[in-house]
C-alpha positions as CSV (number, residue, x, y, z in Angstrom):
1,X,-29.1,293.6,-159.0
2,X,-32.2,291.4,-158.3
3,X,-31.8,289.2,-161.4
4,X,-30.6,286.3,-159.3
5,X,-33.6,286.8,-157.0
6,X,-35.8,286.4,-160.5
7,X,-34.3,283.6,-161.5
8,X,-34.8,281.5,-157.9
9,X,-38.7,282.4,-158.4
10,X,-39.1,281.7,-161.9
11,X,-37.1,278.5,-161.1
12,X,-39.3,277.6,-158.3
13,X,-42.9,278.5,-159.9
14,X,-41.8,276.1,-162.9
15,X,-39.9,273.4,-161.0
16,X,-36.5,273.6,-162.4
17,X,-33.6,273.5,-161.0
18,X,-31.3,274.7,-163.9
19,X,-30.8,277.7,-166.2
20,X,-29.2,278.7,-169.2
21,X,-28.4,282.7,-169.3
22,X,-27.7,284.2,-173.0
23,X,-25.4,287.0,-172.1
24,X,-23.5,287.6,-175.8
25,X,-25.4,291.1,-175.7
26,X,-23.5,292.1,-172.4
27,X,-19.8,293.5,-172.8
28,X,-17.9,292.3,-169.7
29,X,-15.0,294.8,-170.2
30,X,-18.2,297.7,-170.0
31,X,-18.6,296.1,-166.1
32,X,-16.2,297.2,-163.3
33,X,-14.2,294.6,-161.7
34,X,-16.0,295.3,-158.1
35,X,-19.9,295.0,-159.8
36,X,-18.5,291.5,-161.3
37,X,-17.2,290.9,-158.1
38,X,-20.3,291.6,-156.3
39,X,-22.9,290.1,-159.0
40,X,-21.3,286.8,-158.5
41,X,-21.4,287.3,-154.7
42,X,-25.2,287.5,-155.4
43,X,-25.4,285.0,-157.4
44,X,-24.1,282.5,-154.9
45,X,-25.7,283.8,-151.7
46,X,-29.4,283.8,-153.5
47,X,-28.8,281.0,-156.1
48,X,-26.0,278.6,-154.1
49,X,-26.1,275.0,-155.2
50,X,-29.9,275.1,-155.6
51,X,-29.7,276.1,-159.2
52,X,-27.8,275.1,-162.0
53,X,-27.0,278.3,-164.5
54,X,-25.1,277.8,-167.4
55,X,-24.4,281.2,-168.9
56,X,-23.1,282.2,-172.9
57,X,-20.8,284.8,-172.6
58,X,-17.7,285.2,-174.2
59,X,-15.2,284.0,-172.1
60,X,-12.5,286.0,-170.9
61,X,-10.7,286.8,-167.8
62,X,-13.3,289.0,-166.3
63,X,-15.8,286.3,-166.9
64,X,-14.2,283.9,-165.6
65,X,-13.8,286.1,-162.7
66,X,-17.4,286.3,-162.3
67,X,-17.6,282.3,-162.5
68,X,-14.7,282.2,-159.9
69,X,-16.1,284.3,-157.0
70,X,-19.8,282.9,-157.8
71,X,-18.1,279.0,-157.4
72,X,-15.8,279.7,-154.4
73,X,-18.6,280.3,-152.4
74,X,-20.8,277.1,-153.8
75,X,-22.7,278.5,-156.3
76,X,-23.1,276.0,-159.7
77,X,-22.2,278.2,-162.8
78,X,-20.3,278.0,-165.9
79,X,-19.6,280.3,-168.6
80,X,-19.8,278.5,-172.3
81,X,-19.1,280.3,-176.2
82,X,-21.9,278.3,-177.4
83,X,-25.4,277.5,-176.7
84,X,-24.4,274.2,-177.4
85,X,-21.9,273.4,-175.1
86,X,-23.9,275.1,-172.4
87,X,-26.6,272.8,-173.0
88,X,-24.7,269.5,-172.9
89,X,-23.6,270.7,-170.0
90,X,-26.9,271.5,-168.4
91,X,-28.1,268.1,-169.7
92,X,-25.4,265.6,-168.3
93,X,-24.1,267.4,-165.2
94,X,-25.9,265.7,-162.2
């Protein structure tokens, strides 16, 4: 579970400071309810407010789950249906 590490050091070696994450190939119902709980944990404690990720998953309670543990403890994620929307959001969220 490194990925969020990955992303912080990509992020930082190109400048950025926001992501978008294409996870339509990842079933979230495949995922136990204690890794979700833990991945968004990670994602917070590594990521926190530093980095913007926008992720395309199709939403659904365990997603939003995810997004929910991740933003309680200050992390800045959101989960989108579309590349599109996940973009705009990317684009015009200060």
């Amino acid at each position: 579970m490194d990925f969020p590490q990955q992303i912080l050091h990509e992020c930082e070696d190109n400048g950025c400071h926001k992501i978008l994450v294409d996870l339509n190939a990842v079933i979230a119902d495949e995922i136990a309810l204690i890794e979700l709980f833990f991945i968004g944990e990670k994602i917070a404690q590594v990521l926190g407010n530093k980095i913007m990720m926008a992720m395309v998953w199709k939403r659904e309670s365990l997603s939003d789950f995810l997004v929910d543990v991740a933003t309680n403890r200050s992390a800045r994620l959101k989960v989108f249906e579309t590349q599109q929307r996940a973009e705009y959001w990317l684009l015009n969220k200060v």
